[in-house]
C-alpha positions in Angstrom: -126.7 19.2 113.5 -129.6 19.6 115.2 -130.0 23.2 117.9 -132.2 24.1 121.0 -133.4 28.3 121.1 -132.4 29.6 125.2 -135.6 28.8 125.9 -135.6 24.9 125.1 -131.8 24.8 126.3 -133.5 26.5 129.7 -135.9 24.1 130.0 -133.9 21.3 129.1 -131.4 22.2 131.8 -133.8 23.2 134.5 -132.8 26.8 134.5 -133.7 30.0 133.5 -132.7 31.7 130.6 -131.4 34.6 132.5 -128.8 32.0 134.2 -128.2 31.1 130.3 -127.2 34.7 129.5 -125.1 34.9 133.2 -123.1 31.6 131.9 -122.4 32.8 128.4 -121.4 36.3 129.6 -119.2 35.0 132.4 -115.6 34.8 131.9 -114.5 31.8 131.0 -118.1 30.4 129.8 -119.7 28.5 132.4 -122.5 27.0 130.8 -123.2 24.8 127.6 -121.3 25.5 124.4 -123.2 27.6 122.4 -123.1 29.7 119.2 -124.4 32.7 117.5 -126.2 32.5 114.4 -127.0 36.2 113.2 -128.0 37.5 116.4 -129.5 34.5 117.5 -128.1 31.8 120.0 -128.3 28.5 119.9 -127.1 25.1 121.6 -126.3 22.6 119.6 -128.0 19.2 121.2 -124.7 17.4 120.9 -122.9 19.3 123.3 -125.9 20.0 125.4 -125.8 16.3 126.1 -121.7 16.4 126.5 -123.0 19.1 129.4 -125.4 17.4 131.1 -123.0 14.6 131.3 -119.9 16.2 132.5 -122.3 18.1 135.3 -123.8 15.1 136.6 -123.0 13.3 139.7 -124.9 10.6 141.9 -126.2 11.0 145.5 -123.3 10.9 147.6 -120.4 11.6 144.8 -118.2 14.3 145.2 -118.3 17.4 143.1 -115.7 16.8 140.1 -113.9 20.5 140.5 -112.2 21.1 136.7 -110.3 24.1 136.7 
């Protein structure tokens, strides 16, 4: 299994890491799935992709609202 640091998930994403950091801390997690390795967090690339793909709508599509 392959993992992205906050910074190459930020960049990935288009966001900052500080928006990484809002979405982990938020209640319940907003943002990719992510673990903790020591002290460290990662993103595992799999679900980074599963993300992308559940956030992603065309031009002119309705938000997809999952409660």
């Amino acid at each position: 299994m392959k993992f992205l640091n906050s910074v190459e998930a930020a960049a990935a994403l288009g966001v900052t890491t500080r928006t990484l950091w809002t979405w982990r801390n938020t209640s319940p997690v907003k943002g990719p799935t992510f673990v903790r390795i020591g002290r460290s967090v990662r993103y595992p690339v799999d679900e980074m992709i599963d993300f992308v793909a559940e956030h992603t709508r065309l031009s002119g599509e309705k938000p997809n609202h999952q409660t």
